[in-house]
C-alpha positions as CSV (number, residue, x, y, z in Angstrom):
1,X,-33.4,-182.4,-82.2
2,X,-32.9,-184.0,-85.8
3,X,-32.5,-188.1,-85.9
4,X,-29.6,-189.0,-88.7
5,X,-30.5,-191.6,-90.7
6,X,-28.3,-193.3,-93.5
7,X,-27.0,-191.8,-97.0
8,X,-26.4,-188.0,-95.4
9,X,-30.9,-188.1,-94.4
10,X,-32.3,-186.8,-91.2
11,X,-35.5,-186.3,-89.5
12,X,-36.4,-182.5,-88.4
13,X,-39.2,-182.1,-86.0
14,X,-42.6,-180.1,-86.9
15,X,-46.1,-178.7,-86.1
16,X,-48.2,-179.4,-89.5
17,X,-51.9,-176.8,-88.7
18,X,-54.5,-176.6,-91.3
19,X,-55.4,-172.6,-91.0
20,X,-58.8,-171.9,-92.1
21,X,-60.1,-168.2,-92.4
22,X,-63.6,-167.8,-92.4
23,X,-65.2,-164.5,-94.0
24,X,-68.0,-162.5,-91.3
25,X,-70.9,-161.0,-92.8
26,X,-71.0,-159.5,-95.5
27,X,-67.7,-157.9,-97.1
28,X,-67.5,-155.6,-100.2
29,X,-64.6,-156.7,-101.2
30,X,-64.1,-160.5,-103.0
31,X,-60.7,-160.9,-103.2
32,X,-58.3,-161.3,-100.1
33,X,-55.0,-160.4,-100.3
34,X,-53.2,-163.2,-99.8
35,X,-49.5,-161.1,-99.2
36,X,-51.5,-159.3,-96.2
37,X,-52.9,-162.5,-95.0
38,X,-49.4,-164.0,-94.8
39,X,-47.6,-161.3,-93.2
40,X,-50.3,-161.0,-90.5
41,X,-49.8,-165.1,-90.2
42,X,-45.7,-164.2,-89.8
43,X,-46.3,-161.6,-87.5
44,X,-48.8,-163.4,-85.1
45,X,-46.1,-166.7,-85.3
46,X,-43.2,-164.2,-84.8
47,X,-44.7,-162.8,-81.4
48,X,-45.9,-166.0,-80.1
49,X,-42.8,-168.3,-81.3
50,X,-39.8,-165.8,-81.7
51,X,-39.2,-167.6,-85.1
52,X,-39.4,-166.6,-88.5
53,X,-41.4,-168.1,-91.5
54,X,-40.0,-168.9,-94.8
55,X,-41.5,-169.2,-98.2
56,X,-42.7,-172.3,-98.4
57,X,-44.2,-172.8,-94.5
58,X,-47.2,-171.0,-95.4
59,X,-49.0,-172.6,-98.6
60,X,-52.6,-172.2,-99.9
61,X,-54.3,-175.8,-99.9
62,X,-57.4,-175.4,-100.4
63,X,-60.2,-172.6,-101.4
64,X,-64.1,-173.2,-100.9
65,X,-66.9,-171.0,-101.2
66,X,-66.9,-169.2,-98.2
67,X,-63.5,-170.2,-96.5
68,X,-59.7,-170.2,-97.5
69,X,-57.6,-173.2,-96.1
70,X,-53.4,-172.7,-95.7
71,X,-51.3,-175.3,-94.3
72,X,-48.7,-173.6,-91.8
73,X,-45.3,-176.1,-91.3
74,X,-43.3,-174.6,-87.7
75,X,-40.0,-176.4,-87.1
76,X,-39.0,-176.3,-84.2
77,X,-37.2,-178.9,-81.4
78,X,-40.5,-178.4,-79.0
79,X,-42.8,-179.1,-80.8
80,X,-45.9,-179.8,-78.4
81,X,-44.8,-176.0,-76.9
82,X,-45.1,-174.6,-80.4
83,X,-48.2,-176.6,-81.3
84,X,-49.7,-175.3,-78.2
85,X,-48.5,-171.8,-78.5
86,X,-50.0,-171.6,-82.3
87,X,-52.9,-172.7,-81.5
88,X,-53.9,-170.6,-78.6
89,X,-52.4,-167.0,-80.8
90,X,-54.4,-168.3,-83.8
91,X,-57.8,-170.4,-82.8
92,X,-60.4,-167.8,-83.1
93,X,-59.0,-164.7,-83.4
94,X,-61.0,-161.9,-86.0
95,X,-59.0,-159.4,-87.7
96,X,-59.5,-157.4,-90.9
97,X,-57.5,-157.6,-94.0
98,X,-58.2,-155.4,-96.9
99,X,-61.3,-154.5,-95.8
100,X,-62.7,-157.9,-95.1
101,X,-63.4,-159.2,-92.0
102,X,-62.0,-163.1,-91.0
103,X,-61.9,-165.0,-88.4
104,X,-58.7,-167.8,-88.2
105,X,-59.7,-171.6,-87.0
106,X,-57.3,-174.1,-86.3
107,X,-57.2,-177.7,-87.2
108,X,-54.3,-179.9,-86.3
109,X,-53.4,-182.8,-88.6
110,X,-54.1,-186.0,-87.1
111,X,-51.5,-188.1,-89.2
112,X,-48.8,-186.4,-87.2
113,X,-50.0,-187.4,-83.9
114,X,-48.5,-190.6,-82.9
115,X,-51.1,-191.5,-80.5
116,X,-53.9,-191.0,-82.9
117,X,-52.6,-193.5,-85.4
118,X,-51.4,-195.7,-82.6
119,X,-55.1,-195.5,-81.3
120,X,-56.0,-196.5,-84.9
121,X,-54.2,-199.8,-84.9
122,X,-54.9,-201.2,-81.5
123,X,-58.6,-200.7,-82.6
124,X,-58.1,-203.2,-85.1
125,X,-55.6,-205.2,-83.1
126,X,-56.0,-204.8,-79.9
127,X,-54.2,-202.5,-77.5
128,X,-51.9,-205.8,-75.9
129,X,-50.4,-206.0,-79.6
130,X,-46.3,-206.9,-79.3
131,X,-44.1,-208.8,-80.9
132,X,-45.6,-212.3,-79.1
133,X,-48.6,-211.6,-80.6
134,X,-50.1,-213.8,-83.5
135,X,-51.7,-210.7,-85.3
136,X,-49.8,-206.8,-85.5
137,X,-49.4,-204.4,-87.6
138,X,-46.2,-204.1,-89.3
139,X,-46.1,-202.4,-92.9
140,X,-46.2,-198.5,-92.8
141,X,-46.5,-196.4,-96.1
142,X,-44.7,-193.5,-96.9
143,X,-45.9,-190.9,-99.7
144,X,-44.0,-188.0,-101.4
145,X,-40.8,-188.9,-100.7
146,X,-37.9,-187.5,-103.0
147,X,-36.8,-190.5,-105.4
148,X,-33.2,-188.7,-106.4
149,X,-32.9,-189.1,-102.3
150,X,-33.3,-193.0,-102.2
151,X,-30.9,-193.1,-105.8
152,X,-27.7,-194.4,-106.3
153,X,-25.6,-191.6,-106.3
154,X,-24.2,-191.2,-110.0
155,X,-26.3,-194.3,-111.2
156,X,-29.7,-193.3,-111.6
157,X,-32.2,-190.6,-110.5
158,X,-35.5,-193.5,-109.1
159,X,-35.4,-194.7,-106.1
160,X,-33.0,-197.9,-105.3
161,X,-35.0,-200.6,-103.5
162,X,-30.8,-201.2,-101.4
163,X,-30.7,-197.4,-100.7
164,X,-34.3,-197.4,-99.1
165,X,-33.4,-200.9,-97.1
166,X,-30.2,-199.9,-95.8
167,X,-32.2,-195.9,-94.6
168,X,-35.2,-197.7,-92.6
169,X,-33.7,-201.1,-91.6
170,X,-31.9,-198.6,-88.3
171,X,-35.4,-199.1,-87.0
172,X,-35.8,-203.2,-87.3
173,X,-35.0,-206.2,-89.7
174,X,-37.3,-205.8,-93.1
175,X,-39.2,-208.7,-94.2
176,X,-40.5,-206.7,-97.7
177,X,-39.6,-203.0,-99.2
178,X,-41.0,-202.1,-102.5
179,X,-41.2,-198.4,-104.3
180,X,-43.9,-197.2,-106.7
181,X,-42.3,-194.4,-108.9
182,X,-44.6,-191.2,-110.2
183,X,-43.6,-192.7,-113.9
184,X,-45.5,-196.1,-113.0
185,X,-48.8,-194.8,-111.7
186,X,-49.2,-193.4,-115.1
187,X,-48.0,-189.4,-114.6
188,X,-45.0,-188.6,-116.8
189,X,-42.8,-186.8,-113.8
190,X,-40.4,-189.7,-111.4
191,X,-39.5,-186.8,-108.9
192,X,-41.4,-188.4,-105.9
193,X,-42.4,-192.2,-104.8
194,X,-44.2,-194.1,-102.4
195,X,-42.6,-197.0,-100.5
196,X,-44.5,-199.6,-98.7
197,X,-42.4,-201.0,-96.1
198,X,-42.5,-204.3,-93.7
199,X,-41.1,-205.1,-91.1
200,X,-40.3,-208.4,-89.5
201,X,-41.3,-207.4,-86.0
202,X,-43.7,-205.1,-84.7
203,X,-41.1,-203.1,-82.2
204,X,-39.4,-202.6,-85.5
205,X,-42.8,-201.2,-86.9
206,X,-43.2,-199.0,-83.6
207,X,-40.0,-197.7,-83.4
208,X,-40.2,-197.0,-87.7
209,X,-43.6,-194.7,-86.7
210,X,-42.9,-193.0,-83.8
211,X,-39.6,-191.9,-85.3
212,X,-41.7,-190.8,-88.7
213,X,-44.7,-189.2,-87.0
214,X,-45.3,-185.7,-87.0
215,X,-41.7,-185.3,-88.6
216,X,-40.1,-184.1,-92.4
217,X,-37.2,-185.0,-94.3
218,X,-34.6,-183.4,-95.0
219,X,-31.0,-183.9,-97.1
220,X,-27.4,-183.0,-96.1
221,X,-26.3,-179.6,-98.5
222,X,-29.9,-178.8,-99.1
223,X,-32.9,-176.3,-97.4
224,X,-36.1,-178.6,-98.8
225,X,-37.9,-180.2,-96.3
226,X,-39.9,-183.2,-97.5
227,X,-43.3,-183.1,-96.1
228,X,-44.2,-187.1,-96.8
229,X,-47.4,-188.5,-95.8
230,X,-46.8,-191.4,-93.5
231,X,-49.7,-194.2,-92.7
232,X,-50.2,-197.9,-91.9
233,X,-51.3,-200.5,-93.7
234,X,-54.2,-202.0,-93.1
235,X,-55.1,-203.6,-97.0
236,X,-52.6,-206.4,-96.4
237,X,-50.7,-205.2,-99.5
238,X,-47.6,-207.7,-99.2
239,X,-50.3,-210.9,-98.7
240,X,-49.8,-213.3,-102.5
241,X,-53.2,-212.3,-103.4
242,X,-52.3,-208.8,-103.2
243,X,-48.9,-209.3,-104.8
244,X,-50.0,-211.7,-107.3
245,X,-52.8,-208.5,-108.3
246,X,-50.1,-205.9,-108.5
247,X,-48.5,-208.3,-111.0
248,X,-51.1,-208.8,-112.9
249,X,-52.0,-205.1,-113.1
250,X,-48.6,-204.3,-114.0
251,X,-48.2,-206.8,-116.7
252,X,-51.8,-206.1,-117.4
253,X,-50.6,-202.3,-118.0
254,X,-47.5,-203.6,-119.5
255,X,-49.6,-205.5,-122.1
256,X,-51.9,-202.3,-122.1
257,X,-48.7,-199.9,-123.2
258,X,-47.6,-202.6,-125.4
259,X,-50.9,-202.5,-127.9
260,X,-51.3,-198.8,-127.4
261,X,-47.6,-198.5,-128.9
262,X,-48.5,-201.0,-131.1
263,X,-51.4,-199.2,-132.1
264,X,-49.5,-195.7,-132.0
265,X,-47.1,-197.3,-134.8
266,X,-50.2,-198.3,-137.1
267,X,-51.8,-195.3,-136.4
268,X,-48.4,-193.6,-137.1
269,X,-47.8,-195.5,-140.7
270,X,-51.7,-194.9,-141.2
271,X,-51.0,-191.5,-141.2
272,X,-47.6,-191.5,-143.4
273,X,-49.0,-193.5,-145.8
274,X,-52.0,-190.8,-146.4
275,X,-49.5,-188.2,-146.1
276,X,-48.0,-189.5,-148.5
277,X,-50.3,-190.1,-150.9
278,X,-51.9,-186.2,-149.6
279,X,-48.1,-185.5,-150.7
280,X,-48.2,-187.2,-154.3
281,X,-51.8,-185.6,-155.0
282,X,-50.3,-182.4,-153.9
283,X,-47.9,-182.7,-156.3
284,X,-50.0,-183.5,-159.2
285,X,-51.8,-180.6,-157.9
286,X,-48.7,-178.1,-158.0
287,X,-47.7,-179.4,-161.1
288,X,-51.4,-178.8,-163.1
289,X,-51.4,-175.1,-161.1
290,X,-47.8,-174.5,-162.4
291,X,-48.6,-175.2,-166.0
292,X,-51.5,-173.1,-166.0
293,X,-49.7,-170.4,-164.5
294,X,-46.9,-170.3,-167.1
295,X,-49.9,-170.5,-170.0
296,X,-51.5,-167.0,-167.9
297,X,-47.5,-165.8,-167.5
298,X,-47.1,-166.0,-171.2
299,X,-50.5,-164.3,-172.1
300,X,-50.0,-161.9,-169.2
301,X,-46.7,-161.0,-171.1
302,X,-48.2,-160.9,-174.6
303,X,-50.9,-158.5,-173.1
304,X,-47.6,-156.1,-171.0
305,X,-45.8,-155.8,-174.4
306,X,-48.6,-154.4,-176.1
307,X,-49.7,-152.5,-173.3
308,X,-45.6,-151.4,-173.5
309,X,-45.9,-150.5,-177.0
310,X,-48.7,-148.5,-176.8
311,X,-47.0,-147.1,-173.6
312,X,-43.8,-146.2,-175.5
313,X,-45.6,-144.5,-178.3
314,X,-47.5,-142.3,-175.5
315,X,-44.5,-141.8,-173.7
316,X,-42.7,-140.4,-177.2
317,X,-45.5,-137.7,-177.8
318,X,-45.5,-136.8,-174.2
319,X,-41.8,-136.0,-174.5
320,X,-41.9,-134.1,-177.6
321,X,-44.7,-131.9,-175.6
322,X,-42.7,-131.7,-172.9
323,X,-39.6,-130.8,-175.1
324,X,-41.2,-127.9,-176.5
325,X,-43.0,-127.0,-172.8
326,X,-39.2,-127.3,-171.7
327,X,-37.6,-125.1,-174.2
328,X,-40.2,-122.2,-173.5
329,X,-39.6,-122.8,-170.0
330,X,-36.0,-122.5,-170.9
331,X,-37.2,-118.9,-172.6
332,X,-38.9,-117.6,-169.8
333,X,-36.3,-118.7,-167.1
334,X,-33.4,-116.6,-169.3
335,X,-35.7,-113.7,-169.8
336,X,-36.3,-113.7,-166.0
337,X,-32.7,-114.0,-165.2
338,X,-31.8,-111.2,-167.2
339,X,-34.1,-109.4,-166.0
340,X,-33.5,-110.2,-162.5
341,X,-29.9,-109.3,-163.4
342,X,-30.0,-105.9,-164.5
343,X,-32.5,-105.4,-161.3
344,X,-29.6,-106.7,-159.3
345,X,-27.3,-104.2,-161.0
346,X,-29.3,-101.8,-160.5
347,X,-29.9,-102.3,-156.8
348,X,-25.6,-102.6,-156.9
349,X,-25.6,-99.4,-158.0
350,X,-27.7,-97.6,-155.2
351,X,-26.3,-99.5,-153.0
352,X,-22.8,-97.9,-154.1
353,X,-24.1,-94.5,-153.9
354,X,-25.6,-95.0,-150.7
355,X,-22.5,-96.7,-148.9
356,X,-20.3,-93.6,-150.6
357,X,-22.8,-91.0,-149.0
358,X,-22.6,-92.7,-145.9
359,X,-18.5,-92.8,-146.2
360,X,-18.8,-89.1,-147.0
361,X,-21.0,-88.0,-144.4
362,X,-18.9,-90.5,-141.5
363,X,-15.7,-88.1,-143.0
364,X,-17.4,-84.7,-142.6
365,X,-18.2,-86.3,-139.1
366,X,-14.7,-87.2,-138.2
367,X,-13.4,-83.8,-139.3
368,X,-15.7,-81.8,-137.3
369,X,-14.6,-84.2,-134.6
370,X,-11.0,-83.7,-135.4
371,X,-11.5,-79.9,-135.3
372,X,-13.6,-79.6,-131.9
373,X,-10.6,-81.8,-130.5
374,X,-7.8,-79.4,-131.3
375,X,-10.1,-76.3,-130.2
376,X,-10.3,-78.8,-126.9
377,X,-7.0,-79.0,-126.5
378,X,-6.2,-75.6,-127.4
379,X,-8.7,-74.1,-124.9
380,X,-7.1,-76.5,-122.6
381,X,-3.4,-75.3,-122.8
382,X,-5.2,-71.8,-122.8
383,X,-6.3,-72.7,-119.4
384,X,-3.6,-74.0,-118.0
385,X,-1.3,-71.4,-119.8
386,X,-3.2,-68.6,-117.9
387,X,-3.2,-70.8,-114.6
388,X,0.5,-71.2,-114.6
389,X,0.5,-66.9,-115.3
390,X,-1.8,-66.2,-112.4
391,X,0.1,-68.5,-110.0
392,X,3.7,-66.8,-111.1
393,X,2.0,-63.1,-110.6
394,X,0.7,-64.5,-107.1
395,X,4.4,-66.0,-106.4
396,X,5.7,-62.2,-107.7
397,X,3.4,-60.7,-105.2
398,X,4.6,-62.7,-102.5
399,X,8.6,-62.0,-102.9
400,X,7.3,-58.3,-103.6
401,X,5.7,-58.1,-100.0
402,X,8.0,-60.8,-98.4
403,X,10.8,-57.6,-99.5
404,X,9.0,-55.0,-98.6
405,X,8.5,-56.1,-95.2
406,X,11.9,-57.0,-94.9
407,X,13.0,-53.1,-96.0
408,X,10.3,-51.9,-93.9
409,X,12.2,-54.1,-90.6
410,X,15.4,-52.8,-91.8
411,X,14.7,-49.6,-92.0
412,X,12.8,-49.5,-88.2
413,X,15.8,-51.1,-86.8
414,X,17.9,-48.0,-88.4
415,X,15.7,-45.9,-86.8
416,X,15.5,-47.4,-83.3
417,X,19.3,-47.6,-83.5
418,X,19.4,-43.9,-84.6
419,X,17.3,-43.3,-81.3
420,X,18.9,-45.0,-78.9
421,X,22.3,-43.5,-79.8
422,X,20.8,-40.3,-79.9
423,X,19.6,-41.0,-76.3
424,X,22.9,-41.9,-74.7
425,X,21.5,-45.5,-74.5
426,X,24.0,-47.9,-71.8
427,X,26.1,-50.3,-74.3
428,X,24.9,-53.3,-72.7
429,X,21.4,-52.7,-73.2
430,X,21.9,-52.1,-76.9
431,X,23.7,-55.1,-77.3
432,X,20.7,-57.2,-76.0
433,X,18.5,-55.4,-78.3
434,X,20.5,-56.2,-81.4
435,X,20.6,-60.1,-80.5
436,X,17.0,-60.4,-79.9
437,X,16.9,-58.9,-83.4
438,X,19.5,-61.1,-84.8
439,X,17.6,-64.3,-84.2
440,X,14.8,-63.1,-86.3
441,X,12.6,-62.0,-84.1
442,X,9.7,-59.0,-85.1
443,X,10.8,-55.4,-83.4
444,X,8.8,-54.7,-80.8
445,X,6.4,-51.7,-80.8
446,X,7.6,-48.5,-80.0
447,X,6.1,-46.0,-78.0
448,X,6.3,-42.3,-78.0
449,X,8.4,-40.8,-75.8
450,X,7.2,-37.4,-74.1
451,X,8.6,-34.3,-75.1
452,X,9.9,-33.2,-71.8
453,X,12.4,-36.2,-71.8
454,X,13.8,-36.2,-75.6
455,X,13.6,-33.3,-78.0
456,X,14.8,-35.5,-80.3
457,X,11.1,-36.7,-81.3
458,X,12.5,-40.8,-81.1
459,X,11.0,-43.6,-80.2
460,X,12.5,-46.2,-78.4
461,X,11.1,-49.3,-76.0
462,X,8.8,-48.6,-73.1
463,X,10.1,-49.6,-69.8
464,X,7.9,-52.4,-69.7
465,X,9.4,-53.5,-73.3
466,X,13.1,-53.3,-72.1
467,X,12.5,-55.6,-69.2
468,X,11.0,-58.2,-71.0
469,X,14.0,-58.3,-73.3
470,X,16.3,-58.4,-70.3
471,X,14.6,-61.2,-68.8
472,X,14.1,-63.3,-72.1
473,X,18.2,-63.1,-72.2
């Protein structure tokens, strides 16, 4: 879990490993990918850990001959279970990456274990050090911390010596607190400092690095962890002799920056006096250059105007050639032209002829056309003329034998009634004969009747005939 401290700070638990990877034997390729070797690093922490590493966990550090060192940061609220779980999936293991064979060490960083530095004090102090003891450790150093952190909000962005007292007094009473600034060690950026801090007791000390060990820092509202570098004093830094040194050496290096700016301005004026006399010489140069070029400009322009007047006289004999080469020009274009004009008329003229042959011969064409259209047409109506003949003689020929069949009937039913009343035939019997003729039924055949019966030579129906009739009525 995370320990609040004062102004929105709080201290996140980590596992800090140095990961060095070794190369084996000999390897054709030089260069390791660095993206492969940090996803493998990912995936390895992922399936040991179940966590996910961001950009800045995995740095580069350092780079020897032979080796490549990357510092690995883990947060996480167990941290001896993740130290122990990185360092058994990592220690020793050989893998390939781009063709390269390494093998991963592990070193842990022994200014995060608590009982390593505590170890180093009570070598020095003994290990029945409290706070009844005439002699304990009790100033602690803290490096790389963020100095807009420790500001005054709104005031200024280096560390305030009541914002740092009032963050690390939760862990005991201060007896000194001072901040060194990036700007006074001599570099030109004030992001980070260093604070030296002392405390009054040494349970205050204690508690101060046991909460600091093997932890980071990190801000309300923002995602940077501070990675400080926390150790112990052991150089007596807040004794007078030590104090009384850091004065002089600042106003040692105060006097120091005083003569070099001192300096910087001679050296400055130094230089704008020469400049300016570089400046005036210049001048005098310029000036001397300016009136020698106006004495070549004006010789130059004597030399162009009689170089122009020859040029001019040229020029006017060139033109009076070219008149004259222009005006026989002119000659032969308007003989060509005419020429080319009565060609073109000519060519007007055959075409004329040509496109009037052509307009005759498409005429002749579309009379001959006319004419075989009308013969068509006539042969056409000839045809259908001598079609509408045949079918009114085949119509003819069908009334013709539709009426001579119809005499032919008549004149057998004349006969057969000329028979049978020549026979004495029953009245009854004749009756039936003339209505099976009436509805328009064909006369049956007759047969021949023998002589011995009828010297009338008749014919009238067979037995047989008669009894169909009387049956069908």
């Amino acid at each position: 879990m995370a320990e609040r401290l004062e102004h929105g700070l709080a201290l996140l638990p980590r596992v800090r490993l140095f990961l060095v990877f070794r190369r084996l034997g000999r390897s054709a390729v030089k260069h390791i990918d660095e993206w492969l070797l940090k996803e493998w690093v990912r995936s390895v922490v992922r399936k040991s850990l179940k966590v996910e590493l961001g950009e800045k966990d995995l740095v580069k550090c350092r780079v020897e001959e032979e080796a490549v060192t990357w510092e690995l940061f883990v947060w996480d609220s167990q941290v001896e279970l993740a130290r122990k779980s990185c360092i058994g999936a990592l220690d020793g293991v050989e893998f390939i990456i781009g063709g390269a064979k390494l093998r991963c060490g592990v070193q842990f960083d022994e200014k995060d274990s608590f009982a390593a530095l505590r170890s180093s004090w009570e070598t020095v102090f003994g290990s029945d050090v409290s706070d009844h003891s005439s002699k304990f450790p009790d100033t602690l150093v803290l490096k790389g911390l963020p100095s807009r952190w420790f500001a005054e909000p709104r005031v200024s962005t280096q560390a305030s010596v009541l914002v740092t007292h009032t963050v690390f007094s939760k862990f005991g009473k201060l007896r000194n607190l001072e901040i060194v600034n990036e700007s006074d060690t001599g570099k030109t950026s004030s992001l980070q400092c260093n604070v030296w801090i002392q405390y009054e007791r040494y349970s205050g000390f204690y508690n101060a690095v046991e909460a600091l060990c093997g932890r980071s820092m990190q801000k309300d509202g923002s995602s940077f962890k501070a990675n400080y570098l926390l150790e112990w004093d052991n150089s007596l830094f807040f004794s007078p002799m030590n104090i009384r040194k850091r004065r002089f050496d600042k106003e040692h290096a105060l006097k120091l920056a005083n003569d070099a700016r001192l300096a910087q301005a001679q050296k400055v004026a130094e230089q704008q006096r020469k400049a300016e006399e570089a400046r005036k010489a210049e001048e005098a140069r310029r000036a001397e250059e300016a009136r020698l070029a106006e004495e070549a400009r004006l010789a130059e322009e004597e030399r162009l105007a009689e170089e122009m007047r020859t040029a001019a006289a040229e020029e006017a004999e060139r033109l009076a050639r070219a008149a004259e080469q222009a005006q026989r020009e002119e000659e032969e274009r308007r003989r060509k032209e005419e020429e080319e004009e009565r060609l073109q008329q000519l060519r007007i003229l055959e075409e004329q002829r040509r496109l009037e042959e052509e307009r005759r011969k498409r005429e002749e064409e579309a009379a001959l056309k006319l004419v075989e259209e009308k013969n068509r047409q006539i042969r056409e109506a000839t045809r259908k003329l001598l079609e509408e003949q045949r079918k009114k003689e085949e119509l003819r020929k069908q009334q013709d034998e539709v009426k001579r069949n119809q005499r032919e009937r008549q004149e057998r039913e004349a006969e057969a009634r000329k028979n049978r009343r020549s026979e004495g035939a029953s009245g009854i019997e004749h009756e039936r004969w003339q209505l099976f003729l009436s509805e328009g039924n064909e006369p049956w055949p007759l047969v021949e009747q023998p002589e011995s019966r009828s010297t009338s030579n008749s014919r009238v129906p067979s037995r047989r005939l008669r009894s169909i009739i009387v049956s069908s009525n």
